[in-house]
C-alpha positions in Angstrom: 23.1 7.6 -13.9 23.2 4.2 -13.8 22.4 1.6 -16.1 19.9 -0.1 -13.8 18.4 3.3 -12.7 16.9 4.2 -15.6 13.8 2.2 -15.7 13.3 3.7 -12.6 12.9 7.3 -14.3 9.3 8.2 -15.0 9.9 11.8 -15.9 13.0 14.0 -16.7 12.8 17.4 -17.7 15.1 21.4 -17.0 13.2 23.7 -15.8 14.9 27.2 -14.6 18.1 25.4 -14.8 17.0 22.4 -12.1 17.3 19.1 -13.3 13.7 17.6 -12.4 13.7 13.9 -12.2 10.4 11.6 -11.4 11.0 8.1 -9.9 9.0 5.3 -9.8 10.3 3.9 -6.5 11.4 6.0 -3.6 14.1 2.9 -2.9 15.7 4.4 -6.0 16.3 8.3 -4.5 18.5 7.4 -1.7 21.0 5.6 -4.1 20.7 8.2 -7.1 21.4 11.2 -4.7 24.7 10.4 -4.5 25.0 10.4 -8.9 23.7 14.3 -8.6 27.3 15.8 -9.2 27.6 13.1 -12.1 24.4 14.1 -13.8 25.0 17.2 -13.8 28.5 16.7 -15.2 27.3 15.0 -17.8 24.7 17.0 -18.6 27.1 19.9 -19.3 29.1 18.1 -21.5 25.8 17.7 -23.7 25.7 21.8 -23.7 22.6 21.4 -21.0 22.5 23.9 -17.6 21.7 22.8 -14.4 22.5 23.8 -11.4 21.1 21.3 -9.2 18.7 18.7 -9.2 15.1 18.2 -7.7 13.8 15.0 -6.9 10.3 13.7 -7.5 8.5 10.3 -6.6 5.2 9.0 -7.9 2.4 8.3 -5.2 2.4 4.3 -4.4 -0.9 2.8 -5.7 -3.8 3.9 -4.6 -6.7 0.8 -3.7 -10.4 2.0 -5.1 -12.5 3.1 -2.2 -16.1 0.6 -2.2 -18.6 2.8 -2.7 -21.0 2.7 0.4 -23.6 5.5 -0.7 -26.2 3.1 -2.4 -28.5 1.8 -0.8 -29.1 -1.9 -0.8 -32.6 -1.6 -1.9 -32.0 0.6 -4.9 -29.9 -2.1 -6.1 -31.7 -3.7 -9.3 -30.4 -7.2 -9.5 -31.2 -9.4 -12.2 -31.8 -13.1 -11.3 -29.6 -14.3 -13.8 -26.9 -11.8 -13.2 -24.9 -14.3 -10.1 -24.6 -16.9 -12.8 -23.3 -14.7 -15.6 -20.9 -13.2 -13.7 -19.0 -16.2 -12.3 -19.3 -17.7 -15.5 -17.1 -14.7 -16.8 -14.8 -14.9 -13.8 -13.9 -18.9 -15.1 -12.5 -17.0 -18.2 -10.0 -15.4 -16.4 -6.3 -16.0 -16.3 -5.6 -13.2 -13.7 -6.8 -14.9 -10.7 -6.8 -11.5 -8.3 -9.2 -10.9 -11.2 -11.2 -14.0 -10.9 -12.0 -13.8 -7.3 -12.8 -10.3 -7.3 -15.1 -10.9 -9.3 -16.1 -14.1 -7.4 -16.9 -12.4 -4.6 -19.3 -10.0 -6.6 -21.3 -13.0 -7.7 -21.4 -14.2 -4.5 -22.3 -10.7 -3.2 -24.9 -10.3 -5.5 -26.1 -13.9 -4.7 -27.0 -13.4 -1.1 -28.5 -9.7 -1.9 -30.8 -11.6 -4.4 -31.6 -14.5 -1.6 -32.5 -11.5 0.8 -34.8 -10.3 -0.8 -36.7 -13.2 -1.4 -36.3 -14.2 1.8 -39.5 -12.0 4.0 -39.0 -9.2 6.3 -40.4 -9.9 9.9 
């Protein structure tokens, strides 16, 4: 396998004499293919059987789903929550982190103004 492949491997185990390798990328499979007879090859010479090899890649990342099944008005807010939050947000180096969390002050801002705000 190549030298620059192998951070790629996530997994590697024999099983019932298939080499089972997990990638992290599927951009890696299409050039490793071609190192199956080589693997295997090399493999033997380290007393190891396997007769052919079985290719795995790990599922890309997966975004959280918002949950939508609370309702607004069960929401318990405290008034000093908005604040709090962005204040924790400034602390932040990650700044995908920071204005996620941002928007949730700013989200829990505007619920909070709602509700003072009355119903006609």
């Amino acid at each position: 396998m190549p030298a620059a492949a192998v951070d790629a491997v996530a997994l590697c185990r024999i099983e019932d004499e298939q080499l089972h390798i997990t990638l992290t990328s599927a951009s890696w499979l299409s050039r490793l293919r071609f190192s199956e007879r080589a693997i295997i090859t090399a493999l033997a010479d380290m007393n190891l059987t396997a007769n052919r090899v079985r290719w795995h890649v790990l599922p890309g990342r997966i975004e959280p789903q918002r949950r939508i099944s609370i309702r607004r008005e069960a929401l318990i807010i405290p008034p000093e929550a908005p604040a709090k939050v962005s204040l924790a947000a400034d602390q932040f180096k990650d700044s995908d982190l920071r204005t996620a969390l941002q928007r949730v002050a700013k989200t829990m801002q505007t619920l909070l103004d709602e509700k003072k705000q009355p119903r006609s």
